[in-house]
ZAVEX-392988 format. One record per atom (N, C-alpha, C, O): residue in three letters; atom name; x, y, z. Coordinates in steps of 0.1 Angstrom, whole numbers, padded with zeros to 4 digits. Layout:
BEGIN
[pt "Ala" "CA" [X Y Z]];
...
//
This chain:
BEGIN
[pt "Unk" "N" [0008 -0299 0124]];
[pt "Unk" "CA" [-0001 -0294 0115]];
[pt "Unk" "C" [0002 -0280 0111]];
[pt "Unk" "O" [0010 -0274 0118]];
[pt "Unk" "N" [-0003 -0274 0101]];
[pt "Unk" "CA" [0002 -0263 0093]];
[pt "Unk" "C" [-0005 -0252 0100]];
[pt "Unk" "O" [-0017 -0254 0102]];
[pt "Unk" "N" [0000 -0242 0103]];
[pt "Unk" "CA" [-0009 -0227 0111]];
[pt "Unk" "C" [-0026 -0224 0102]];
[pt "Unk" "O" [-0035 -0217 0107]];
[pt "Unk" "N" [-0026 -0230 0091]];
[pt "Unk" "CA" [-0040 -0226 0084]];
[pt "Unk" "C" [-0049 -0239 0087]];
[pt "Unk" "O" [-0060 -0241 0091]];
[pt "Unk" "N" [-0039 -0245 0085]];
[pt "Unk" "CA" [-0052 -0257 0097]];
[pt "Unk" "C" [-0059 -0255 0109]];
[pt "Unk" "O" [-0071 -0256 0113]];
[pt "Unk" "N" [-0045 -0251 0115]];
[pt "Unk" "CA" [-0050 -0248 0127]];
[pt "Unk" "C" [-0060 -0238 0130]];
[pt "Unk" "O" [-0066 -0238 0141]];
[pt "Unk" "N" [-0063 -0228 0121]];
[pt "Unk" "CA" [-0065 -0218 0124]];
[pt "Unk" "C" [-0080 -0219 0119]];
[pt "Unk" "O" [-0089 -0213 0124]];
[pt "Unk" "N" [-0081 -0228 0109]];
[pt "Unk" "CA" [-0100 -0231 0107]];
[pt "Unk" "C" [-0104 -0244 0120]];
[pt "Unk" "O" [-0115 -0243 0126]];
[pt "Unk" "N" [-0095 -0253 0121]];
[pt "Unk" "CA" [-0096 -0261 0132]];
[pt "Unk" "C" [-0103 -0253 0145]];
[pt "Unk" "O" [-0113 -0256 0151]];
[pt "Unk" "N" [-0092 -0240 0148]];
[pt "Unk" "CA" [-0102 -0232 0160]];
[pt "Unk" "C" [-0116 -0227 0158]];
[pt "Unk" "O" [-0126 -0227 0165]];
[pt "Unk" "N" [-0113 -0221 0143]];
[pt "Unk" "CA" [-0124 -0211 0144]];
[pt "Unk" "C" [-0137 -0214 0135]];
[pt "Unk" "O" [-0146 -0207 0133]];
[pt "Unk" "N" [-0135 -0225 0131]];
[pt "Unk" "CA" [-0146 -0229 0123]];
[pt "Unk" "C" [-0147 -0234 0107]];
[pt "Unk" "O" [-0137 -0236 0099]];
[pt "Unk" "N" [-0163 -0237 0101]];
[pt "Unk" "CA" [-0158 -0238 0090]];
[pt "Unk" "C" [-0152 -0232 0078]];
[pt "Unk" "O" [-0155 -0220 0078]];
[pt "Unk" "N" [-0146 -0236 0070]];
[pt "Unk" "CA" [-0139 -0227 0059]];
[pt "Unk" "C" [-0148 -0221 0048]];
[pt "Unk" "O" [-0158 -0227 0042]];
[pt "Unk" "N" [-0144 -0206 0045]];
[pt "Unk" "CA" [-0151 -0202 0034]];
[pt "Unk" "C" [-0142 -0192 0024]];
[pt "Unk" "O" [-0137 -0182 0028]];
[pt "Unk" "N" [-0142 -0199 0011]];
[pt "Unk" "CA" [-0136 -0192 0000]];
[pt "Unk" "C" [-0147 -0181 -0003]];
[pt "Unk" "O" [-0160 -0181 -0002]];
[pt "Unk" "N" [-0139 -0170 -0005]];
[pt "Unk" "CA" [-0147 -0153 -0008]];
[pt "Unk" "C" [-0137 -0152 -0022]];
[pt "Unk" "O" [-0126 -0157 -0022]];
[pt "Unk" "N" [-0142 -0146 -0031]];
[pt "Unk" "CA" [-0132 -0145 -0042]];
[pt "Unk" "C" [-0140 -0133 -0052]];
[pt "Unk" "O" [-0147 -0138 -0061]];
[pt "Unk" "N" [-0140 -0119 -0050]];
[pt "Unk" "CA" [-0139 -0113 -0055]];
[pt "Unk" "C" [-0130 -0097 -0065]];
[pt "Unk" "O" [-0118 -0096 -0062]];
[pt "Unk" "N" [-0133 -0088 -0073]];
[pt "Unk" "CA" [-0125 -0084 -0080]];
[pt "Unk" "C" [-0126 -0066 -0072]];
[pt "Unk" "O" [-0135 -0058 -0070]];
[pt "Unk" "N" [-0112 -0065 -0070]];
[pt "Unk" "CA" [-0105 -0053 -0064]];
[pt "Unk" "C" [-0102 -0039 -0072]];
[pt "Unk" "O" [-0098 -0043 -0083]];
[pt "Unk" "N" [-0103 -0029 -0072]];
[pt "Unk" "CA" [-0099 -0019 -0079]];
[pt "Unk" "C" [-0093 -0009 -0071]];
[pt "Unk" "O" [-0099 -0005 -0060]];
[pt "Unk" "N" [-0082 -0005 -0074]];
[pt "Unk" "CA" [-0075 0008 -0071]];
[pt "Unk" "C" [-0069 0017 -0077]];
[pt "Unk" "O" [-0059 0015 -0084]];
[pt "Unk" "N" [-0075 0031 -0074]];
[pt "Unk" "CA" [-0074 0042 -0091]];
[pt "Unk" "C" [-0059 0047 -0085]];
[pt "Unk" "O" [-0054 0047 -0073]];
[pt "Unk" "N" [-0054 0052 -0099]];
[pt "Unk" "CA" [-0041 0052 -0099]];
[pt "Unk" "C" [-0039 0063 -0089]];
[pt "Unk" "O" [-0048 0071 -0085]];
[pt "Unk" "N" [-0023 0065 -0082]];
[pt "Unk" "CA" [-0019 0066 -0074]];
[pt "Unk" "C" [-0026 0065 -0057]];
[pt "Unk" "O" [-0022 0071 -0047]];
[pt "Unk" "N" [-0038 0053 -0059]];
[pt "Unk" "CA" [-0045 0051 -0045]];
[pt "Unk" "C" [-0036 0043 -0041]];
[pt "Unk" "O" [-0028 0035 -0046]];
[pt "Unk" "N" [-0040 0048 -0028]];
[pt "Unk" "CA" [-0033 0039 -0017]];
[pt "Unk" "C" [-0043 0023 -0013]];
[pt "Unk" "O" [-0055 0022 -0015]];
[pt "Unk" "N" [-0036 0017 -0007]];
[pt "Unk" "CA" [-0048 0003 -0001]];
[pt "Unk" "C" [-0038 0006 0017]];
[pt "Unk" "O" [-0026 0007 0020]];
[pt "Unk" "N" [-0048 0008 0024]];
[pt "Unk" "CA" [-0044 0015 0039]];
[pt "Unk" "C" [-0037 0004 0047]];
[pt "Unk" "O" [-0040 -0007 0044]];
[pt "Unk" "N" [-0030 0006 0053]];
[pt "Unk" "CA" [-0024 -0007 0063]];
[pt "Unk" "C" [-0031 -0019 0072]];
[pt "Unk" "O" [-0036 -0015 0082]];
[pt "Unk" "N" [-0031 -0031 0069]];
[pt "Unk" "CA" [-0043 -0039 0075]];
[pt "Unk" "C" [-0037 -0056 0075]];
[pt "Unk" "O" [-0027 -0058 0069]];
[pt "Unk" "N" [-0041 -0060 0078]];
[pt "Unk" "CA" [-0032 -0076 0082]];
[pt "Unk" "C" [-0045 -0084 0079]];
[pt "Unk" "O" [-0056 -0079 0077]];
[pt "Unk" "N" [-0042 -0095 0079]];
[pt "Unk" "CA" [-0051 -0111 0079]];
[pt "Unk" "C" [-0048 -0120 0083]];
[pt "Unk" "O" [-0036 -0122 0085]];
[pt "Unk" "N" [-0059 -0129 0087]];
[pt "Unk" "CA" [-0055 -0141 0098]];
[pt "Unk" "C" [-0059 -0154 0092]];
[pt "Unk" "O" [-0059 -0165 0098]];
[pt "Unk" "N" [-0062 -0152 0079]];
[pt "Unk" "CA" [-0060 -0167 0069]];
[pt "Unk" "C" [-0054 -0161 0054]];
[pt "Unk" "O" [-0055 -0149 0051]];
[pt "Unk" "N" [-0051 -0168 0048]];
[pt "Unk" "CA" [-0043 -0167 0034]];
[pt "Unk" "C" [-0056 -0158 0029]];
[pt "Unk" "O" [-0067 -0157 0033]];
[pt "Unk" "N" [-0048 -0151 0016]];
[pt "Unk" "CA" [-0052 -0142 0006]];
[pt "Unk" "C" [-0047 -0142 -0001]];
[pt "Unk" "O" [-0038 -0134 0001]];
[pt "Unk" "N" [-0045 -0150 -0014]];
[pt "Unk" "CA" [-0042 -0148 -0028]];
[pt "Unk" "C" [-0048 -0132 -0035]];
[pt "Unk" "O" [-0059 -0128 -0034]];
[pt "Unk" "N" [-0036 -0126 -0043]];
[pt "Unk" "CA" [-0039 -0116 -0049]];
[pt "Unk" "C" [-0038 -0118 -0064]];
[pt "Unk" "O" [-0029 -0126 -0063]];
[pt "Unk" "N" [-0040 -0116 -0076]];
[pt "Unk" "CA" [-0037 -0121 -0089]];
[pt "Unk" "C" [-0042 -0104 -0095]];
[pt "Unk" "O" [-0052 -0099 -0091]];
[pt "Unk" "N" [-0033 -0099 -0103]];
[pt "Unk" "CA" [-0031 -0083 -0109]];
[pt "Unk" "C" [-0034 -0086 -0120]];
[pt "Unk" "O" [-0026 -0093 -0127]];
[pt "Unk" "N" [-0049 -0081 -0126]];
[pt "Unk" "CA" [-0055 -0084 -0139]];
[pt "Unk" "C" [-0050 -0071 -0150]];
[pt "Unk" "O" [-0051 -0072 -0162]];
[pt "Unk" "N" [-0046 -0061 -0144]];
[pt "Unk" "CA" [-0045 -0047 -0149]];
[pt "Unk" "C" [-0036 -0038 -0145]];
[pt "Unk" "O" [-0045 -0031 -0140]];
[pt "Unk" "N" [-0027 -0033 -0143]];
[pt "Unk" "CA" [-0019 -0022 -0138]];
[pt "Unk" "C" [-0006 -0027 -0130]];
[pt "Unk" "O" [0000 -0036 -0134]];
[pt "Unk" "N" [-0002 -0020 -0120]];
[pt "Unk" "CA" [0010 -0022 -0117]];
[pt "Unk" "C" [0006 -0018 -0098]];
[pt "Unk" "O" [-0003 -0010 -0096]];
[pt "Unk" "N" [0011 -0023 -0087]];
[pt "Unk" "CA" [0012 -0021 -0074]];
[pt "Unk" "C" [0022 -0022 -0069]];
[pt "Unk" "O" [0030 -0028 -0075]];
[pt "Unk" "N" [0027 -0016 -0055]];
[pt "Unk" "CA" [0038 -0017 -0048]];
[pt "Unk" "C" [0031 -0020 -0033]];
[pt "Unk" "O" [0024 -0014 -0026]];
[pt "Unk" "N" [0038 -0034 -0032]];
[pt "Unk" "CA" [0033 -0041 -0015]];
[pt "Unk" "C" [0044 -0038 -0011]];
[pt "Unk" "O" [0055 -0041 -0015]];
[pt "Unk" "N" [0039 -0032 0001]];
[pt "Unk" "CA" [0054 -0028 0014]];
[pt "Unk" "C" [0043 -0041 0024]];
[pt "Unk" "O" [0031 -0043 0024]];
[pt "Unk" "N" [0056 -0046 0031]];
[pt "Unk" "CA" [0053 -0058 0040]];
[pt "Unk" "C" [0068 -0061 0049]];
[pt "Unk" "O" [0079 -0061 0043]];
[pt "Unk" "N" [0065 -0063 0062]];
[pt "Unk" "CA" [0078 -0066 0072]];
[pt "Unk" "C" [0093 -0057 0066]];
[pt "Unk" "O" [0104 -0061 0068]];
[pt "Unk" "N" [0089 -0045 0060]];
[pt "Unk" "CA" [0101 -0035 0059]];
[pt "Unk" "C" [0106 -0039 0045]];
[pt "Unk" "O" [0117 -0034 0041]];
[pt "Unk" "N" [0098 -0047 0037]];
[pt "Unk" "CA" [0100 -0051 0024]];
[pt "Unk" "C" [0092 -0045 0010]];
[pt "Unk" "O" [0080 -0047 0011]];
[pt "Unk" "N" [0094 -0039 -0001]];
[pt "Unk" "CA" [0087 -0035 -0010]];
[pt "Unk" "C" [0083 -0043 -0020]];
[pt "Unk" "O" [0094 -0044 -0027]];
[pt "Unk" "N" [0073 -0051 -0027]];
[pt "Unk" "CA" [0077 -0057 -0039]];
[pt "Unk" "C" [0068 -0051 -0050]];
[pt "Unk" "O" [0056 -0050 -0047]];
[pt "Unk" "N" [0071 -0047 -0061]];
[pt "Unk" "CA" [0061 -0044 -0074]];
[pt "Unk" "C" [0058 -0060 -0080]];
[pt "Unk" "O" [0066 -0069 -0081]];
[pt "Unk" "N" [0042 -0058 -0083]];
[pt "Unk" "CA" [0036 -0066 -0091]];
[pt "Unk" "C" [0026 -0059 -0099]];
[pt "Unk" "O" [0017 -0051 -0097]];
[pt "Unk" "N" [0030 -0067 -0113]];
[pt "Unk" "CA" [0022 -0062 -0126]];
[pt "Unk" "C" [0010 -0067 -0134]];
[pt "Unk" "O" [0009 -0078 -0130]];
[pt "Unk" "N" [0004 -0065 -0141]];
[pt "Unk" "CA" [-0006 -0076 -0147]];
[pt "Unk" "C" [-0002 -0088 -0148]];
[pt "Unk" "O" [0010 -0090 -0146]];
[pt "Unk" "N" [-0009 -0100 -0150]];
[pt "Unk" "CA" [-0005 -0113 -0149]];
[pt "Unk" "C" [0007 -0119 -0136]];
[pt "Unk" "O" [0014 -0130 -0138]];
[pt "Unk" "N" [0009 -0113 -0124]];
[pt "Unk" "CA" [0014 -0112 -0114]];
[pt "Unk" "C" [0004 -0118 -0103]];
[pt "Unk" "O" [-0006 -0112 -0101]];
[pt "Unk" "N" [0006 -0127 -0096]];
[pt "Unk" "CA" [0000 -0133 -0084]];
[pt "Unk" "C" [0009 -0137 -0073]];
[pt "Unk" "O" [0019 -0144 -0074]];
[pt "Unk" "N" [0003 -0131 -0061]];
[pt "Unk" "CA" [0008 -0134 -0046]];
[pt "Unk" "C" [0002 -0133 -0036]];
[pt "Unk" "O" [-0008 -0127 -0035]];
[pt "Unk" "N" [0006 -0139 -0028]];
[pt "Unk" "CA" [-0005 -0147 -0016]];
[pt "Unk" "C" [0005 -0130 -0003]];
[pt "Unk" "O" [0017 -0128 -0002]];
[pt "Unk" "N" [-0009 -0122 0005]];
[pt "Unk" "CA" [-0006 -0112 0015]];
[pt "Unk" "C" [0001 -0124 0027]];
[pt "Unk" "O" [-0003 -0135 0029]];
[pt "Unk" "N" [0013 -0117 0035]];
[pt "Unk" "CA" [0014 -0126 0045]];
[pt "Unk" "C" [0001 -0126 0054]];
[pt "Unk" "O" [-0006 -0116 0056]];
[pt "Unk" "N" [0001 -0136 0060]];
[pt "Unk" "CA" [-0009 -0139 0072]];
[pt "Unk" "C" [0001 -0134 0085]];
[pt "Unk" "O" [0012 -0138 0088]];
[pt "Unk" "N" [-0007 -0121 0093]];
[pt "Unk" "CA" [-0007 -0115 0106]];
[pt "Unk" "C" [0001 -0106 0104]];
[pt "Unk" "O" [0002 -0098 0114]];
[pt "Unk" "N" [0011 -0104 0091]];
[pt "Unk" "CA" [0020 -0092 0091]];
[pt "Unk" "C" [0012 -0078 0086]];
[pt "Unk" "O" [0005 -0078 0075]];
[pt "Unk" "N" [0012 -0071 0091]];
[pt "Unk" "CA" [0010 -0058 0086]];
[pt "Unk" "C" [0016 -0051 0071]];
[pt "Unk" "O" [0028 -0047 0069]];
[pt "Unk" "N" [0006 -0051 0062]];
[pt "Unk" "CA" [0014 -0046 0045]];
[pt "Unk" "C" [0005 -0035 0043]];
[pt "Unk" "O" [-0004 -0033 0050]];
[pt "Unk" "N" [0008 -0029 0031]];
[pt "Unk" "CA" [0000 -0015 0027]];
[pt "Unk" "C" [0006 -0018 0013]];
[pt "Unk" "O" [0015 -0026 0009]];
[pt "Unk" "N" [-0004 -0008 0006]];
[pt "Unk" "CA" [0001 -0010 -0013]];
[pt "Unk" "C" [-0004 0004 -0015]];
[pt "Unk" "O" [-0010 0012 -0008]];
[pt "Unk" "N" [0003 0005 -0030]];
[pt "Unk" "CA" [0000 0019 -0030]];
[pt "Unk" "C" [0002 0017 -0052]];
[pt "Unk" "O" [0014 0016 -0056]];
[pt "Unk" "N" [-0010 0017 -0062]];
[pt "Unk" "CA" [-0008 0018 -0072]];
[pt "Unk" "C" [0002 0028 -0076]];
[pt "Unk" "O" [0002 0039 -0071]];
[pt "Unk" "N" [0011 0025 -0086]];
[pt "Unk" "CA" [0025 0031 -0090]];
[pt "Unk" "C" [0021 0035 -0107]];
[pt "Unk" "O" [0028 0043 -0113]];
[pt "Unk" "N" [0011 0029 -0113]];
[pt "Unk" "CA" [0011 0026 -0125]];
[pt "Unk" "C" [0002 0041 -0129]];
[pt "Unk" "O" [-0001 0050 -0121]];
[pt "Unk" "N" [-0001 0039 -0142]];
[pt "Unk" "CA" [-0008 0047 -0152]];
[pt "Unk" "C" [-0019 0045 -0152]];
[pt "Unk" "O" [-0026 0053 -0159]];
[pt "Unk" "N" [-0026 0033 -0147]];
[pt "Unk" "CA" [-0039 0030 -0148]];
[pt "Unk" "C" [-0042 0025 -0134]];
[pt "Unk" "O" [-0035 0022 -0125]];
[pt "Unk" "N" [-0059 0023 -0135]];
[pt "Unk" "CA" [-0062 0018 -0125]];
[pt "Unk" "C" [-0057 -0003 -0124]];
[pt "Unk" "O" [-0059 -0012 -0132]];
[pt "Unk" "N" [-0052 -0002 -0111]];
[pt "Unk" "CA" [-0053 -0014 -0108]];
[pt "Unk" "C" [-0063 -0025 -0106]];
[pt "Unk" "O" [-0067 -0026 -0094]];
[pt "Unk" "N" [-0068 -0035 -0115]];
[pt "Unk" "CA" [-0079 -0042 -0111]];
[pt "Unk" "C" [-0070 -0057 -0112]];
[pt "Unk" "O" [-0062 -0063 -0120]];
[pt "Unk" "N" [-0076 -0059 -0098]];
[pt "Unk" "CA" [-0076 -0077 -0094]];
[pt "Unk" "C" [-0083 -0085 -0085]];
[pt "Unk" "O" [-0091 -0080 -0078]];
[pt "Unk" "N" [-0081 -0098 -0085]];
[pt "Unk" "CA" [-0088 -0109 -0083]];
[pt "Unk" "C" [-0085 -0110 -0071]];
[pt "Unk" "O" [-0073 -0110 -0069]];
[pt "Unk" "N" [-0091 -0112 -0060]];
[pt "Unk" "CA" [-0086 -0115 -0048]];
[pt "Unk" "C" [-0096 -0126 -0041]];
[pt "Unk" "O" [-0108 -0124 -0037]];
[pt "Unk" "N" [-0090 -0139 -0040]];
[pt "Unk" "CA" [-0095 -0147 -0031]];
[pt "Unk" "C" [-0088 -0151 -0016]];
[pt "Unk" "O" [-0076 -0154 -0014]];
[pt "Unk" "N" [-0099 -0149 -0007]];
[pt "Unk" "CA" [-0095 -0152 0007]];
[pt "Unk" "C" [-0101 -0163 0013]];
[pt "Unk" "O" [-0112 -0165 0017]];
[pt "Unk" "N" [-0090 -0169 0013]];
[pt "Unk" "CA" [-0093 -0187 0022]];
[pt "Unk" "C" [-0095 -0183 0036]];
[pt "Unk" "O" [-0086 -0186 0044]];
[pt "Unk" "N" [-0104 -0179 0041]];
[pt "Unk" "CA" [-0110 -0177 0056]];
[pt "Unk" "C" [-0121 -0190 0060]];
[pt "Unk" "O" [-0123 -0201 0055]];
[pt "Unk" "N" [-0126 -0182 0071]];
[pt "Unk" "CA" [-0141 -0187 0077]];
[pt "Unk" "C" [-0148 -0180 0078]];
[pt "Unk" "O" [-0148 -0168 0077]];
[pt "Unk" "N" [-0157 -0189 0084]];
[pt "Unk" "CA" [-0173 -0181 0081]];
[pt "Unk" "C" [-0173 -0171 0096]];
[pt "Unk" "O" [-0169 -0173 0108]];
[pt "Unk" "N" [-0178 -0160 0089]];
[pt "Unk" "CA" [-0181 -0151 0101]];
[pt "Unk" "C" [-0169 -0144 0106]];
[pt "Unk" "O" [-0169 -0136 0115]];
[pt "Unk" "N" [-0155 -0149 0098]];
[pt "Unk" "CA" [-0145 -0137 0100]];
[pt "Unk" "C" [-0141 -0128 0087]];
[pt "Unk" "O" [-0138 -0132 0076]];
[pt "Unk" "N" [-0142 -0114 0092]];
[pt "Unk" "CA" [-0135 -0103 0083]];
[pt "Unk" "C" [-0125 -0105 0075]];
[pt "Unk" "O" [-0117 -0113 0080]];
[pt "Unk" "N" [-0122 -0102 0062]];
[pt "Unk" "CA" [-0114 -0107 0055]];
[pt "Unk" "C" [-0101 -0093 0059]];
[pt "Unk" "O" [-0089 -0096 0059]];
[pt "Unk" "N" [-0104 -0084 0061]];
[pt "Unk" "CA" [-0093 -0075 0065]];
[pt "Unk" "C" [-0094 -0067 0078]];
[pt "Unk" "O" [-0106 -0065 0083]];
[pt "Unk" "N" [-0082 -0063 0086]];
[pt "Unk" "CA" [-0087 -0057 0095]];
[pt "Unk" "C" [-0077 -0042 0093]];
[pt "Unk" "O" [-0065 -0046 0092]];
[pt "Unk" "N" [-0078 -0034 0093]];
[pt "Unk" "CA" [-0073 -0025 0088]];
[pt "Unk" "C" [-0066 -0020 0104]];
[pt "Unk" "O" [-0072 -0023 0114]];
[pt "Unk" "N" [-0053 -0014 0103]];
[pt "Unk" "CA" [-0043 -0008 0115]];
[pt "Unk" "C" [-0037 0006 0112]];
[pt "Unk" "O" [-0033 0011 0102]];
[pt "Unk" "N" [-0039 0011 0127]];
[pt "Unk" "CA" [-0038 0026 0123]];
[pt "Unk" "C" [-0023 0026 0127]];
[pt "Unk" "O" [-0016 0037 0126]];
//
């Protein structure tokens, strides 16, 4: 079975959270990991995800799922504020982020 199975299998039932994110330009989003999927979809601006020693830029009309349990950070690059869609396939009663110092 697939690790996200497993992972509502342990911990309970599933709950879709899906709301809209904003980050003013040159903000940072702090270092923080997840333990079920996260789709991200960039309605407005431009981002840079650092993840496992990797950078990637994503622009408006751009969508990507955060890895699960890796540690990433983002940091808006663009001229405007960044706003997007973020839905997180969790469960009930867990944090959608845990942030790492």
């Amino acid at each position: 079975s697939s690790a996200a199975s497993d992972v509502y299998k342990r911990q309970g039932k599933a709950k879709i959270t899906a709301f809209e994110f904003n980050v003013p330009v040159g903000g940072p989003v702090v270092p923080h990991t997840h333990s079920f999927p996260v789709l991200i979809m960039i309605q407005q601006g431009e981002i840079e995800l650092t993840q496992g020693g990797k950078s990637y830029i994503y622009k408006a009309g751009d969508a990507f799922v955060e890895d699960v349990g890796v540690v990433h950070e983002s940091k808006n690059i663009g001229d405007v504020p960044v706003k997007a869609i973020v839905v997180a396939m969790g469960v009930e009663g867990q944090k959608i982020m845990t942030p790492v110092k």
